[in-house]
Every structure is written in structure tokens, then in C-alpha cells.
C-alpha positions in Angstrom: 36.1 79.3 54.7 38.7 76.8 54.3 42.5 77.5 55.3 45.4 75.2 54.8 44.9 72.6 57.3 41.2 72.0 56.4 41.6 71.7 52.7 44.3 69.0 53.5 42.3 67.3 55.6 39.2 66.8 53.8 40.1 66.8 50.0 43.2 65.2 49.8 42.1 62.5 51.4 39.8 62.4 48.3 43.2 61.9 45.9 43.1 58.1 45.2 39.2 58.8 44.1 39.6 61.1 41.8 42.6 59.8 40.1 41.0 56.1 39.7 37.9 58.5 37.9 40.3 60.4 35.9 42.7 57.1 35.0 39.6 55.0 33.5 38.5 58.3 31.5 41.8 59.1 29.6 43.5 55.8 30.5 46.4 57.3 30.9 48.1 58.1 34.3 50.4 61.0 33.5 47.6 62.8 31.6 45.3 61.5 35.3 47.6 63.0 37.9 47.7 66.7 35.5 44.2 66.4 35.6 43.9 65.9 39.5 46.2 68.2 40.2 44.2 71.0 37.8 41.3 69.8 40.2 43.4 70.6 43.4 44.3 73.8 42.3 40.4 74.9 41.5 39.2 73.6 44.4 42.0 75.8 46.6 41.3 78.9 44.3 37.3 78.5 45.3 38.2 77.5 49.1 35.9 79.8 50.1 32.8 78.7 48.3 33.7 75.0 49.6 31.7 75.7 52.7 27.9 76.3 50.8 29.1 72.5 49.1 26.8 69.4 51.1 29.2 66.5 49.0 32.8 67.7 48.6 33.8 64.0 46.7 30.6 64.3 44.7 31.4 68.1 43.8 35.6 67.2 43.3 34.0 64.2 41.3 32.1 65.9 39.1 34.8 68.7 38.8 37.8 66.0 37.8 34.8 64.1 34.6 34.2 67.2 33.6 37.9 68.3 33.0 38.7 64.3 31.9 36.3 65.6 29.0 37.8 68.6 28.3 41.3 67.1 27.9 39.7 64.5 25.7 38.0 67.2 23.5 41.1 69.6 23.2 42.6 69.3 19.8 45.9 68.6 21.0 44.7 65.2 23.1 46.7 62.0 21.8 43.8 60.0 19.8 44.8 56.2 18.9 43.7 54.9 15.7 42.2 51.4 16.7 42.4 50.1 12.9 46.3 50.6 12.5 48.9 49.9 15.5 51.7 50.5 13.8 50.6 54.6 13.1 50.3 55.2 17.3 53.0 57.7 17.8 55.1 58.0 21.0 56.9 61.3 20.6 58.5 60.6 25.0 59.5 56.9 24.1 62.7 56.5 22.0 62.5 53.2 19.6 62.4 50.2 21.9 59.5 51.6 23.9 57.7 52.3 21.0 58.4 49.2 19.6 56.9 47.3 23.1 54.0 49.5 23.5 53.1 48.4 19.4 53.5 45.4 20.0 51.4 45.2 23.1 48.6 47.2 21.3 48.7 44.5 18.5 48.3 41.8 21.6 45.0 43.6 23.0 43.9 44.4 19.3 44.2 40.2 18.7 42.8 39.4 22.0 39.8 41.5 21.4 39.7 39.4 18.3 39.2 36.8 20.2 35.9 37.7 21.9 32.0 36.9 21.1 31.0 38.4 18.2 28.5 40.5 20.1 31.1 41.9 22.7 33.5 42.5 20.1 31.3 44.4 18.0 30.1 47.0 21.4 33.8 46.7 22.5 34.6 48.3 18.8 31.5 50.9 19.2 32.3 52.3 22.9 36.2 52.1 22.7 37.1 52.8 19.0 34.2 54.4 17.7 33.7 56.2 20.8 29.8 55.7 20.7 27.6 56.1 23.6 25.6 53.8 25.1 22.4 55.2 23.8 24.1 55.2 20.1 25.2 51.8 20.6 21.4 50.8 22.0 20.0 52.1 18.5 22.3 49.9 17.1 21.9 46.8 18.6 18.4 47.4 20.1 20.1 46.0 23.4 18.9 47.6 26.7 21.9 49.7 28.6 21.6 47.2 31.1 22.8 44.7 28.5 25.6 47.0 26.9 27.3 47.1 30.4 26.7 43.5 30.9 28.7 43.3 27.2 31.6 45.4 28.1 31.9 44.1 31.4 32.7 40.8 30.1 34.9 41.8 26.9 37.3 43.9 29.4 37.3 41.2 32.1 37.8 38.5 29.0 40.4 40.5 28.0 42.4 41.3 30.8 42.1 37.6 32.0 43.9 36.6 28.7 46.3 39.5 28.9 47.4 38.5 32.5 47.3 35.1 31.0 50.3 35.9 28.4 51.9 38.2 30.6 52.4 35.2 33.5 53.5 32.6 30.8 56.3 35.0 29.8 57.2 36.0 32.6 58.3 32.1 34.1 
């Protein structure tokens, strides 16, 4: 069994894992830290299952996907239409926020213009269209392999030129 001190010394240490998991799921690090912190809780509520567990990070892991999914699937998860920046609605940000995060979204929406035709077009199928690989591999009848090797490169292209920007208007 687990008391106090136990839990705090072998799962929190585990914090900074499962957020970076939960943050590249939803992409969104207030909706990453309520997800974490759901995790937390669980995993104190079943502290005396923990000890039958071999892989406590594989098991929390596992634990903080699963609910990144379940967030994503609730009908009340913020969805962003891809096609139309101007629609994305911000009910926390008053005006000028909303106005900066729009305009930001048009940025990455003309950067990722800017791509390969190839990486654009799985960029579009994983990100917008929210395809899997395997739908996007009966698509383009590339190999998985491939499709990571594709995506990789579109999010590395396009950070590279957002930095890019961002560093010019920032002098």
C-alpha cells in the first residue's frame, strides 16, 4: 500500500511526463494540467492497488492518453474549425486576445500553406481532418513510417518559420 510520503515520492516525480503527454494530445495546457491532476487524484483513490503495478509511468501514462481522449470525445471539448479562423471562439479572452490568437491562427494556417504539397496534404489529414495514420496510409498508399517522416518535417518546417517571424518582430 502506498501512504503519503510514497505516492509523493514516486508519482509526482512523474508530473512533467505526463503533462508533456497530455499537452501534445489537447495542445492546450490549462485543459493538460486538469487532465494531470484528474490522473493524480485516480491514482491516490487506487493507492492501494499501486503495489500489484511493475511500470507506475507506463500505467500513469496510459491512464493520462486515455483521459486526453476522453476530454477530446466529450461534447463540450472546444473543436477548431481549421477552414475558417475567424469563427474560433474564445469565451476567457476579451477582444484584443481574441483578436491576437486569430491572427496568429491565420499565421500557422498561411505557413502551413507554405509547405510541400505532400506534407501539407497529411498535415490537413492528421491535424484538421483528424484521420489516423492508417486512414491516411489508404489514402496516400504511404507506409506509417513515411507519414511520421511527413509530419515530422511539416511541424518542424513550421515552427522554424514561426520562430522565424516571431524573432524578426520582436527586434
Amino acid at each position: 500500500m502506498f501512504d503519503a510520503q510514497t505516492f509523493k515520492e514516486t508519482l509526482l516525480p512523474l508530473h512533467g511526463h505526463l503533462f508533456r503527454t497530455a499537452y501534445r494530445l489537447l495542445n492546450c495546457q490549462a485543459d493538460a494540467d486538469d487532465t494531470v491532476q484528474d490522473v493524480f487524484v485516480k491514482l491516490w483513490n487506487m493507492r492501494e492497488n499501486l503495489c500489484g503495478i511493475k511500470n507506475l509511468q507506463a500505467y500513469a501514462t496510459t491512464m493520462t492518453r486515455n483521459l486526453c481522449l476522453d476530454r477530446m470525445r466529450s461534447p463540450g471539448y472546444r473543436k477548431w474549425d481549421s477552414n475558417d479562423a475567424g469563427s474560433l471562439k474564445y469565451e476567457w479572452a476579451d477582444e484584443v486576445e481574441q483578436a491576437d490568437r486569430q491572427d496568429e491562427l491565420k499565421l500557422v494556417l498561411h505557413l502551413i500553406d507554405q509547405l510541400p504539397q505532400k506534407q501539407r496534404d497529411i498535415f490537413r489529414m492528421r491535424y484538421f481532418n483528424e484521420l489516423s495514420l492508417a486512414e491516411i496510409r489508404q489514402i496516400t498508399g504511404l507506409s506509417p513510417v513515411n507519414i511520421r517522416v511527413h509530419l515530422s518535417r511539416a511541424q518542424k518546417k513550421v515552427r522554424e518559420l514561426y520562430e522565424k517571424i516571431n524573432s524578426y518582430e520582436s527586434r
